[in-house]
LUMTI-415488 format. One record per residue (C-alpha): residue in three letters; x, y, z. Coordinates in steps of 0.001 Angstrom, whole numbers, padded with zeros to 6 digits, always signed. Example, Ala and Ser with C-alpha at 12.3 -4.5 7.8 and 13.67 -1.06 7.14 Angstrom:
<loses>
ALA+012300-004500+007800
SER+013670-001060+007140
</loses>
This chain:
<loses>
UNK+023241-006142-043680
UNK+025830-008565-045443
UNK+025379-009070-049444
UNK+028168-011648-049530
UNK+031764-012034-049903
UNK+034528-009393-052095
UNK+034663-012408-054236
UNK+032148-013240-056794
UNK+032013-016363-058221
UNK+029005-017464-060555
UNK+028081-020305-058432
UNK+028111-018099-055255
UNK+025102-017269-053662
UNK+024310-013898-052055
UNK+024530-014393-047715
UNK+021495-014481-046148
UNK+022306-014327-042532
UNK+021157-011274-040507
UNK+023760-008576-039135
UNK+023153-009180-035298
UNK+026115-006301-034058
UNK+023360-003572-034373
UNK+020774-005228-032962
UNK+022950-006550-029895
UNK+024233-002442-029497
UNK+020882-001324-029258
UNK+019395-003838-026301
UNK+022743-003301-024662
UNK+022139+000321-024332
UNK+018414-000218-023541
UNK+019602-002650-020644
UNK+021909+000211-019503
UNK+019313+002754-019575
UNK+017083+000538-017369
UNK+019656-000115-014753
UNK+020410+003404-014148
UNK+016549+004326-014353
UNK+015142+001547-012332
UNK+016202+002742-008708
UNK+015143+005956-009265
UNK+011250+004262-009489
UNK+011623+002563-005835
UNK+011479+006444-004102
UNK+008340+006396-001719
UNK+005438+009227-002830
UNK+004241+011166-000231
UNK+000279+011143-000177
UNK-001861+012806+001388
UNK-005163+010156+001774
UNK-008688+011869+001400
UNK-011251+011745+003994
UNK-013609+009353+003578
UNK-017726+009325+004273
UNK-018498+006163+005702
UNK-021117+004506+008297
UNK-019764+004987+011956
UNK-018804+001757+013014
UNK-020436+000262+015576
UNK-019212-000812+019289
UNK-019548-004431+020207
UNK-018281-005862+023560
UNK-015615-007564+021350
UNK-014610-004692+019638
UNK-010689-003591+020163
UNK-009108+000474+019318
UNK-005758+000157+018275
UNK-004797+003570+017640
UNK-001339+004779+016088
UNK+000328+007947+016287
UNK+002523+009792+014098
UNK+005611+008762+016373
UNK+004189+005285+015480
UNK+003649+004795+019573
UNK+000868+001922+019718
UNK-002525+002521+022127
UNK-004722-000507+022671
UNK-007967+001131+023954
UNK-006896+003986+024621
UNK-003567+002478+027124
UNK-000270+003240+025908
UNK+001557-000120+024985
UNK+004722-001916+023348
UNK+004900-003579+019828
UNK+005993-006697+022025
UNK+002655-006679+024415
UNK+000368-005913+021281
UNK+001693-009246+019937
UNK+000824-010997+022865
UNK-002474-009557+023508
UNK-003013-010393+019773
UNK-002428-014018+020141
UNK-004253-014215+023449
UNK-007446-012559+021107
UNK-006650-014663+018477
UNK-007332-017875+020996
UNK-010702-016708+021984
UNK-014069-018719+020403
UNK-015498-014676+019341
UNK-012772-013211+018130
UNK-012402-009663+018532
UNK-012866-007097+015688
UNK-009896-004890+015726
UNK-010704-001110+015075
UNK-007167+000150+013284
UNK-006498+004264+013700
UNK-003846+005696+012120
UNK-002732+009255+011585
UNK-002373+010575+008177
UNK+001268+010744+008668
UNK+002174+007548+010778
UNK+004840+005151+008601
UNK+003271+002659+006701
UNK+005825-000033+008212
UNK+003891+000328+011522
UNK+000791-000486+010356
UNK+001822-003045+008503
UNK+003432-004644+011188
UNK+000825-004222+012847
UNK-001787-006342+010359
UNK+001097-008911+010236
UNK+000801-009173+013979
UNK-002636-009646+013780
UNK-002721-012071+010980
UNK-000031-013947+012692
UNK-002463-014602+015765
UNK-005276-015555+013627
UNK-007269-012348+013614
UNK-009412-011552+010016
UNK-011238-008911+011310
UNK-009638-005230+010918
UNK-011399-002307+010233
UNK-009658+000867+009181
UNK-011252+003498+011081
UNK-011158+007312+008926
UNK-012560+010982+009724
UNK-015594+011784+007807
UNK-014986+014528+005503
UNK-015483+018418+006698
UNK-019057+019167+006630
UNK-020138+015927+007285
UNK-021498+014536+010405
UNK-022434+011269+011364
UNK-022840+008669+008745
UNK-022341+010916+005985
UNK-025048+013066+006773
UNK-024571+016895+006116
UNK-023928+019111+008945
UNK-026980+021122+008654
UNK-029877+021567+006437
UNK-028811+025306+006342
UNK-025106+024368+004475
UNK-027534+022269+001749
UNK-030329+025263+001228
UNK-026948+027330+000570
UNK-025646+025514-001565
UNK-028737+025830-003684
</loses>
């Protein structure tokens, strides 16, 4: 901080004005730090997603399986097919007066960008309704029920 001149005359007041040099230093080295730290917070996480209990979802005449396999290779009811012929399937589904509720399957390990593209796809044709379809966890059977009254008198 700055008292004031070398020269001191009796009328002279002491300088009030703030030393900004340290002040400047210190954000500049902050700003550096966060430059060289911020790419290193863009890396993806690898995450392994938990099984989830959940109603079985049920089949309706106007019900469509897209499926997605690790490779990211797209199946539309079980029938291989290209991102291309997806799209237009999509928008010919998106035309219809019912539309179509899409059932999404994806494995654990299939790239987000492909089911992402995907829901863009879908959105794009004016399809709302996606349901992510999941395993129930191990134990469970259908609709969250347990396996067998034996594994819940065991557990006892």
């Amino acid at each position: 901080m700055a008292f004031g001149g070398l020269d001191r005359h009796k009328t002279a007041a002491p300088m009030a004005d703030i030393n900004m040099t340290p002040l400047i230093d210190v954000m500049l080295v902050l700003l550096v730090i966060f430059i060289i730290t911020a790419p290193l917070f863009t890396h993806a996480i690898r995450l392994d997603l938990p099984r989830v209990a959940s109603a079985e979802a049920r089949e309706t005449p106007q019900t469509i399986t897209l499926s997605i396999d690790a490779a990211g290779k797209l199946y539309w009811n079980d029938k291989p097919i290209t991102l291309a012929q997806m799209r237009a399937q999509f928008n010919e589904a998106g035309k219809q007066k019912d539309q179509p509720e899409i059932h999404l399957r994806a494995e654990r390990s299939t790239r987000y960008e492909v089911i992402a593209q995907v829901m863009g796809a879908a959105q794009q044709a004016g399809l709302e309704r996606i349901g992510f379809v999941t395993e129930p966890p191990a134990g469970e059977g259908k609709a969250g029920q347990p396996a067998a009254p034996a594994a819940a008198s065991a557990a006892q």
